[in-house]
N, C-alpha and C positions, 0 to 999 in steps of 0.2 A: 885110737878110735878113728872110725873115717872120718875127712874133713866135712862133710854134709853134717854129717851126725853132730861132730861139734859144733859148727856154724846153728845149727838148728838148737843145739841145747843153751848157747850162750845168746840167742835172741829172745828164748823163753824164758833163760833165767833172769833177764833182765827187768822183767815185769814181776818177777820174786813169784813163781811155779812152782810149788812144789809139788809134793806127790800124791798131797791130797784134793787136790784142784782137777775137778774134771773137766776135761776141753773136749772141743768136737774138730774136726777135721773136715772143710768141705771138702769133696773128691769127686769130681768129676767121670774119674777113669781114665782121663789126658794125662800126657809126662810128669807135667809139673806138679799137679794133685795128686798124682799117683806116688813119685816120690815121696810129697812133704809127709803123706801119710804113712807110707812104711817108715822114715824115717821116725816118726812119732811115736811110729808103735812099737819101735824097736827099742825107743826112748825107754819107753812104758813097761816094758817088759825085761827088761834088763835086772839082773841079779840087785845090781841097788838103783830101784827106778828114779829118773831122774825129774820125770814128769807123773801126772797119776792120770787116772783112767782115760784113753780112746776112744773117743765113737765117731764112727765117720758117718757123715751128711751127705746125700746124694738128690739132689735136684734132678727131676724130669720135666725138660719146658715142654716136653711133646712137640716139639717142634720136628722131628723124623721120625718115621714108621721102625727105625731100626735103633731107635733110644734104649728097648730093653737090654740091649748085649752092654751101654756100659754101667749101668747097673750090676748088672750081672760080673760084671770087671772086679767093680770095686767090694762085692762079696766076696770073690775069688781072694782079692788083696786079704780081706780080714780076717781070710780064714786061720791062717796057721795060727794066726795069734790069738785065738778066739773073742777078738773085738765085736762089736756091736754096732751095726749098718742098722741105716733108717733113711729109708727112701721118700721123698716123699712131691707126688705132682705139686708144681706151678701153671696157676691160668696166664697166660702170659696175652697180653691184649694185643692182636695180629690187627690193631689199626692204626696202632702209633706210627710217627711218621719213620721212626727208627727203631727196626726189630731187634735189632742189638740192646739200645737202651731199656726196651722193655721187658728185654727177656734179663737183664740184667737186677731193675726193681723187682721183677715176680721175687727173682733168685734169693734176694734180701730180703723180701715178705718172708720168705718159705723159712732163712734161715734164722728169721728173728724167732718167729715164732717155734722153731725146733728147739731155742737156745732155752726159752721159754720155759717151755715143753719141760726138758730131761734138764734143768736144773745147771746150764753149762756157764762157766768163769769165763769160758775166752771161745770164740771161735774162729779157727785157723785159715787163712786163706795162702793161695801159693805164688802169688802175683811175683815175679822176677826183676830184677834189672832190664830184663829186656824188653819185659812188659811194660818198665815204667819208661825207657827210652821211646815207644812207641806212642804210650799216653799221652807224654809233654807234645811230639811231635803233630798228635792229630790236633790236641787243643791250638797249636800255633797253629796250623793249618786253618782252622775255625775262627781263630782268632781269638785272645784270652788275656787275662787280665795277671796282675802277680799269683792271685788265691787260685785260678787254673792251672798256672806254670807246677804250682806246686806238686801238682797229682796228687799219686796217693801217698801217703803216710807210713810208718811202721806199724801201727795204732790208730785206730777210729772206735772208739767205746769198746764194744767187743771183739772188736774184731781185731787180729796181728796178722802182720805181714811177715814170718822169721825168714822167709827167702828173695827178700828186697836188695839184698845184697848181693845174690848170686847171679850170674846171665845166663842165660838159656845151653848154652853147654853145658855149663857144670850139672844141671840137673840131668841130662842125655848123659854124659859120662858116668853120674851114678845110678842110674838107672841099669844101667850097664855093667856096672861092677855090680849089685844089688839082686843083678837078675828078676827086677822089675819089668813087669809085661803088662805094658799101657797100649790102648787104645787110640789112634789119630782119629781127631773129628773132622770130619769133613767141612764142614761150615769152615773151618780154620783155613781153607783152598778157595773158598767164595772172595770171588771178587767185587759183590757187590758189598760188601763191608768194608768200609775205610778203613778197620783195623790190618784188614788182609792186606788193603793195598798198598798201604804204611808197611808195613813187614816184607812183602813180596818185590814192591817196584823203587819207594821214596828214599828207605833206609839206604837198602845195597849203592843206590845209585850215591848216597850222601857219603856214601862210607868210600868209596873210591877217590871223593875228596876227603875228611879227615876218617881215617881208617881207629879213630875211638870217638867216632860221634855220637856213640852209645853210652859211651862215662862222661862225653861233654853235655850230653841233656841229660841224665840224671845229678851230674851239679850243677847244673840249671836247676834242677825240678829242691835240690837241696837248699841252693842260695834263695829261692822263690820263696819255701815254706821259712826260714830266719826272717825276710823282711813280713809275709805274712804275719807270724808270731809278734814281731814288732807295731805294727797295724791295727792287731786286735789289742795290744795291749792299748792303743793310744789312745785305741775308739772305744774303749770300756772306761778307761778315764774321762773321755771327752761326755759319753753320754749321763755319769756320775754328774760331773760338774754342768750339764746343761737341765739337768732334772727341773723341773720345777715342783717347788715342796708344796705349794698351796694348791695341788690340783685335785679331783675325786678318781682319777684315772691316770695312766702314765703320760706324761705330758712332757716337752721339751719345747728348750728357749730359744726360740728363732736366732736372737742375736747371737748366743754361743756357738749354735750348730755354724752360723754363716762364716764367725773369727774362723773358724777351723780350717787345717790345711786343706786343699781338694780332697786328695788321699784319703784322710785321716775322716773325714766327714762319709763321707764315700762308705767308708768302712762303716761305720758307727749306725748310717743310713739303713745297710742290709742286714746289721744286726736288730735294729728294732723291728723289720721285714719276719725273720727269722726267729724271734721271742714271740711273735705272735699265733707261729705255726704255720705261718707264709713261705715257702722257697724262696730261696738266696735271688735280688731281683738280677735282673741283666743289665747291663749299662743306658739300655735306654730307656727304661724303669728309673732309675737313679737319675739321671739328665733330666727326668719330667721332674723329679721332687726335689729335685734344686731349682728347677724355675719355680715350684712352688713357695721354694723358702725367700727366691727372688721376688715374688712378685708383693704387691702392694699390701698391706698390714692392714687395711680396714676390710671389716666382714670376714666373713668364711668362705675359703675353696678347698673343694674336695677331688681326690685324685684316686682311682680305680687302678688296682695294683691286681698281679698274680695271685689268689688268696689271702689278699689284704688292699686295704682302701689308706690313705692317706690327708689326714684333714687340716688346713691351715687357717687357723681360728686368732685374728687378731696377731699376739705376739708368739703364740704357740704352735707343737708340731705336734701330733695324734698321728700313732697309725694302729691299726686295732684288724682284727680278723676279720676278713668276710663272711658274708654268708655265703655257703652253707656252713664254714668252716667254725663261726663263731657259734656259742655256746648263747640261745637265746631264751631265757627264764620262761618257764611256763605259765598258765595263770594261778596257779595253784602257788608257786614260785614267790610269783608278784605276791599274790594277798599276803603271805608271811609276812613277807619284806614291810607292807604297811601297816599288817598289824602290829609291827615291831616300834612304832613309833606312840609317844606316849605325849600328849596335850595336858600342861596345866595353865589355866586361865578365868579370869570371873567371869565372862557371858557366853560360860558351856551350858550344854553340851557340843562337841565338837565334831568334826566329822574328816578324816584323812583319805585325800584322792589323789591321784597324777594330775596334772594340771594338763587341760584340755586349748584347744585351740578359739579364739572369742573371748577366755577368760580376762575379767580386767578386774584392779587392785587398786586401793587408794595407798601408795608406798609412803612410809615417812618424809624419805627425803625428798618428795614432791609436798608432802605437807597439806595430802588430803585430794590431791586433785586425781584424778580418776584415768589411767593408762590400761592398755593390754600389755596382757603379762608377756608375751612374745615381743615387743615394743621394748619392753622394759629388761628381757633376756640380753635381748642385741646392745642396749645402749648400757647395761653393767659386764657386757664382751664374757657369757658363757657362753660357751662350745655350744655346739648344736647335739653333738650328742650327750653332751649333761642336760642341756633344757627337755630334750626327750621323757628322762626317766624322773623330771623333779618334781616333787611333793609339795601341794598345798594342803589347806588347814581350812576348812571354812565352819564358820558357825551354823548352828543347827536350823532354828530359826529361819533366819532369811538368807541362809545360801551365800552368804557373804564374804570372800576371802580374806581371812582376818593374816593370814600367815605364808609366805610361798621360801622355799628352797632356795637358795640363791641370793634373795631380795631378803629377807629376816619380816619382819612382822608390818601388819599394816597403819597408817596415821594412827595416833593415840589408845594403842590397840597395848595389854600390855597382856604379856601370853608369852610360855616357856615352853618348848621343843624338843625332845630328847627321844633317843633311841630307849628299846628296855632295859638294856645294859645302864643306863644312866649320863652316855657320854653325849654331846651334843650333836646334834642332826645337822650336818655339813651343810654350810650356809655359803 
């Protein structure tokens, strides 16, 4: 068997492929996509197939007037085998400040939802050795942390990378033997892309100093993803053990987060960033929310993050979605939510509301005497966004706040709280 083909069948079989697994194949109509995909199909079509069905994926960022011919390429490819090609436009947003990165998101919009779509187990991409030698190099050029060094992966959810291990010849030499007829894109000649310029001017020039500078950053990019791996494991532990159990919302323990190594804090930081559906922060995002963890324990400060806000409430840490990103209850929502709550007590009837701003309460523990319930929030140190959403209880009568969320019931008041479920309404 040719050595592509092998190479190819042994980084699919490694994920347990078999022949009933349909994948799709990105394919640009470039060398490298042009390859992986005959190779695949050759997989697929083989007397005892090794892999099961092909369908190649064709992205059009519209980005040249002359996009239709590689389209047209990659029908050509699928023909012998009678695969199945599915083309489909990307709006690619021509205002980002970087037309590479965005034609690069459209590209994974387009191909998530193909995966979607036709039902796919894995979707194949062609990324090379040489491509990852040029990744790690622009990110050190940008400047980059261990989780950059690391580039890409073999695997990222759907997506494999089987020819991460090959360099950019090996795929031209089979191309060649294959009698594979790919397309050059021109953008790949643009110098106004740092990837072009990394390829064309930074590499060659590096390579006349170590002439395998290309396997030395990709064990760069190898060693990078081991302590990466190591990192996430410490900052899933650390954020475990920083939890705090008594809270209505995800909450962590300032003291814990601070023990924690830089690193390992660091880490654990971007991951509650990224639970929230925030992107991974930058380092000067991370630098603000450790002075936040720095600074002083009395009251609340709040910190505006990329798709996420960050809130430092007393001894705890919050960080929660922004808006627009958060998921904000309707009123129809709301009303459920309070009509879910169930009052027993002797001078009903009763009436349940969010607790408003003015509201004042005579609390036990003051023993009658008369506070704002905002007063009384601050000085029993809940969050600002629990006091938002909490529930008082007032009598019918005279409007009276007999009961508030947080605070439990009022002076000589004796009145039971519960959801309809039965279980008690978070005090």
């Amino acid at each position: 068997m040719d050595a592509l083909l092998e190479h190819v069948a042994e980084a699919l079989g490694a994920h347990a492929l078999g022949p009933e697994d349909a994948i799709g194949v990105a394919c640009s109509g470039g060398p490298d996509s042009s390859a992986l995909a005959h190779a695949c199909l050759r997989l697929a079509s083989a007397e005892r197939a090794r892999i099961g069905p092909v369908t190649l994926l064709h992205v059009d960022h519209g980005l040249r007037p002359d996009s239709g011919a590689d389209a047209a390429a990659v029908y050509a490819l699928a023909e012998p085998f009678g695969a199945a090609v599915h083309v489909v436009r990307a709006e690619v947003d021509r205002d980002r400040a970087s037309l590479e990165a965005a034609a690069r998101d459209a590209r994974f919009a387009a191909l998530d939802a193909l995966a979607e779509q036709l039902g796919l187990r894995f979707v194949l991409l062609a990324h090379t050795a040489s491509d990852q030698a040029e990744t790690v190099l622009m990110r050190v050029l940008r400047g980059t942390g261990v989780f950059g060094l690391a580039a890409m992966q073999p695997r990222r959810g759907r997506y494999l990378r089987p020819l991460l291990g090959l360099e950019r010849g090996d795929i031209e030499a089979y191309c060649a033997r294959a009698g594979v007829v790919a397309l050059a894109d021109p953008m790949n000649r643009d110098p106004a892309f740092l990837r072009v310029r990394v390829r064309r001017r930074w590499l060659p020039a590096l390579r006349e100093e170590n002439p395998r500078i290309d396997r030395a950053l990709c064990r760069l990019a190898e060693s990078a993803a081991q302590q990466r791996e190591v990192l996430s494991y410490a900052a899933e532990r650390l954020l475990a053990e920083a939890r705090a159990s008594d809270a209505d919302e995800p909450a962590y323990r300032v003291a814990a987060l601070r023990q924690a190594p830089a690193a390992v804090r660091a880490r654990a930081l971007a991951e509650m960033c990224t639970r929230v559906g925030a992107p991974p922060p930058e380092a000067v995002h991370l630098a603000a929310i450790d002075a936040l963890l720095a600074a002083s324990a009395a009251g609340s400060r709040r910190l505006s993050l990329p798709g996420a806000e960050a809130e430092r409430a007393y001894d705890r840490l919050y960080v929660r979605a922004s808006a627009p990103a958060a998921a904000v209850a309707d009123a129809a929502a709301a009303d459920a939510e309070l009509a879910a709550v169930r009052v027993r007590g002797p001078d009903g009837p009763y009436q349940v509301r969010r607790w408003q701003p003015g509201d004042r309460m005579r609390p036990a523990r003051l023993r009658g005497r008369s506070r704002t319930l905002g007063r009384l929030f601050i000085d029993a140190k809940v969050p600002r966004a629990e006091r938002a959403r909490a529930v008082v209880v007032t009598r019918q009568g005279d409007g009276a706040i007999v009961w508030a969320q947080h605070l439990g019931p009022a002076f000589d008041i004796e009145i039971s709280v519960s959801l309809t479920a039965g279980e008690p309404l978070a005090r």
